[in-house]
C-alpha positions in Angstrom: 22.9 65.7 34.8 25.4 64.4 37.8 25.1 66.3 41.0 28.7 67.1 42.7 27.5 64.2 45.3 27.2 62.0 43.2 30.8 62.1 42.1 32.0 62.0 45.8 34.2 58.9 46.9 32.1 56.6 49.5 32.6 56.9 52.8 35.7 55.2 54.7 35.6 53.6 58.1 33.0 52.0 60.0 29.6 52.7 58.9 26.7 54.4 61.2 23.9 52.2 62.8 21.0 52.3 61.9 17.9 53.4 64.6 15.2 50.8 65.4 12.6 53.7 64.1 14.6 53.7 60.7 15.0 50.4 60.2 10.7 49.8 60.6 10.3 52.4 58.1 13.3 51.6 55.9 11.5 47.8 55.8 7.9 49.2 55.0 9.3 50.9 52.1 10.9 47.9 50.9 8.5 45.7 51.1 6.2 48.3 49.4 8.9 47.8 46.4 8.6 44.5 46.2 5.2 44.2 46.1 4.7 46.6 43.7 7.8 44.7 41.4 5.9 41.8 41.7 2.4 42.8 40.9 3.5 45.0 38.2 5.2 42.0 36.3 2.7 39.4 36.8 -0.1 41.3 36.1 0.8 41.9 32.6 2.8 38.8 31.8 -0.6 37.0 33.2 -3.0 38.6 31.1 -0.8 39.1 27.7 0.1 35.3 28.4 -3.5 34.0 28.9 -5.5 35.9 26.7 -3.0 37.0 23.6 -0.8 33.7 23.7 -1.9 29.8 23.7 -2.9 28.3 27.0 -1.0 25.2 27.3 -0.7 23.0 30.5 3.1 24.0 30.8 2.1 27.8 30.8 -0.2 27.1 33.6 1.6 25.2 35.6 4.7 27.8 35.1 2.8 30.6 35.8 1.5 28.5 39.1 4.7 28.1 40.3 6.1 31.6 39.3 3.2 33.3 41.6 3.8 30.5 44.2 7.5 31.7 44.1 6.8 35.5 44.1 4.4 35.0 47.0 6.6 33.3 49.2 9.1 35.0 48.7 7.5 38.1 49.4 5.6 36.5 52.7 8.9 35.7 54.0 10.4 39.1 53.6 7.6 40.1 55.6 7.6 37.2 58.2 11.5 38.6 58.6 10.6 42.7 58.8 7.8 42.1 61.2 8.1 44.4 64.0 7.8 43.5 67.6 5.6 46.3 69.7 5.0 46.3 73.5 1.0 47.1 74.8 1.8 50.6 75.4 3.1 51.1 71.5 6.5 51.2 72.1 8.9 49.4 69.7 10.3 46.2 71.5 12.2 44.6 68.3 12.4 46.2 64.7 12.4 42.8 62.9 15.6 41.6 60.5 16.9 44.7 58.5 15.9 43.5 54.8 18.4 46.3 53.6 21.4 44.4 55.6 23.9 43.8 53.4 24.7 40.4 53.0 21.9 39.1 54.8 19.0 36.5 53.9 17.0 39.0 52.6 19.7 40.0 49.4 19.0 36.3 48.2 15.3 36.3 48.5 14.9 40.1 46.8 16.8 38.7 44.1 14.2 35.7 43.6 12.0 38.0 43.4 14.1 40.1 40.9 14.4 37.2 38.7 11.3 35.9 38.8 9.6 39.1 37.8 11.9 39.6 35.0 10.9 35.8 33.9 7.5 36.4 33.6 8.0 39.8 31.7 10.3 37.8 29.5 8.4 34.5 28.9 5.8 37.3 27.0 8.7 36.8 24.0 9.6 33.2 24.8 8.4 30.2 26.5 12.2 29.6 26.7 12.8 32.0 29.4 11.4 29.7 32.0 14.4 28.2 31.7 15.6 31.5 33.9 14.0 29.7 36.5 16.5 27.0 36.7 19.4 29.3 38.1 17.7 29.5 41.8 18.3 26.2 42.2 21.9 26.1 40.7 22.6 29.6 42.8 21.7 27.4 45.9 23.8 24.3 45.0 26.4 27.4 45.0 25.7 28.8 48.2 25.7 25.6 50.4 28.8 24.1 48.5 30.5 27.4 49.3 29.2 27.7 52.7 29.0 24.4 53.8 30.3 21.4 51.9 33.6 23.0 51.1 34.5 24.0 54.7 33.6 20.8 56.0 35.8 19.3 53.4 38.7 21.5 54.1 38.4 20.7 57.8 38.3 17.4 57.7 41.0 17.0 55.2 43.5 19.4 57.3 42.7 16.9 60.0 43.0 13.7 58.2 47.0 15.7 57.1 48.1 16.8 60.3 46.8 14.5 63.3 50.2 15.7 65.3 49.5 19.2 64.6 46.2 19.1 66.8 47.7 16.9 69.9 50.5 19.6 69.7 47.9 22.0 70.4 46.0 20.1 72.7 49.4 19.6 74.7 50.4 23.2 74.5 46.6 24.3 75.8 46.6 21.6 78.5 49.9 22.9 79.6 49.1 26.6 79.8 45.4 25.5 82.0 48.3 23.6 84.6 49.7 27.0 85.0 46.7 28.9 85.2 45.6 26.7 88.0 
């Protein structure tokens, strides 16, 4: 059954910080999620897969790299959320907000997302390791969206319009004569 709040429209304007204090606890929790997400689907897919299933060198080695993958992943969430505390107790820095939308952490709860859900999968199929393959292709994404495409764009707007930039360079040198 839907709660009247849950039907309300979200929230315009600027969005509330979030306290240091909030943000520590906020991360624990979190990280308690994770951990639990990942344990919970390796457990079972390891022992359903190793003593129900055949044990082949590929399974092995998959399984290797999908625990490898789950805890680095989860290391470096922590490595990220690690609060900073002064002698006396009192928090100094609360550590990267894994909750930040938009952030680092996002990508890296999804690897963990996926991989989970691989191993849970690969129970029916050995053909779901092939999952596996869209972390690298969703990095090839990222860095040609975020950097190989912007540097293209910028130097081909150069390469286009040389004048345009000594007109600017003319019209800034002009403006620091003035100021001077």
């Amino acid at each position: 059954m839907l709660s009247p709040f849950d039907l309300q429209p979200a929230q315009k304007g600027k969005q509330g910080t979030k306290g240091a204090k909030q943000i520590v606890e906020e991360n624990k929790t979190t990280l308690a999620f994770y951990r639990n997400m990942a344990i919970g689907c390796a457990t079972p897919a390891l022992l359903l897969s190793f003593l129900v299933f055949e044990v082949t060198k590929t399974a092995v080695f998959m399984h290797i790299l999908a625990l490898l993958i789950l805890g680095g992943a989860y290391q470096f969430m922590v490595f990220m959320s690690r609060p900073k505390y002064s002698e006396t107790g009192a928090l100094l820095d609360s550590g990267t907000d894994l909750n930040m939308v938009g952030g680092i952490a996002e990508n890296v709860k999804d690897l963990i997302i996926l991989t989970s859900g691989t191993l849970l999968m690969v129970i029916l199929s050995n053909y779901f390791w092939l999952a596996l393959l869209l972390v690298p292709i969703r990095a090839g994404w990222m860095l040609w969206g975020a950097v190989i495409k912007p540097w293209l764009a910028q130097r081909n707007a150069q390469e286009e319009n040389p004048e345009a930039d000594d007109k600017k360079q003319r019209k800034l040198e002009r403006r620091m004569r003035r100021m001077r």
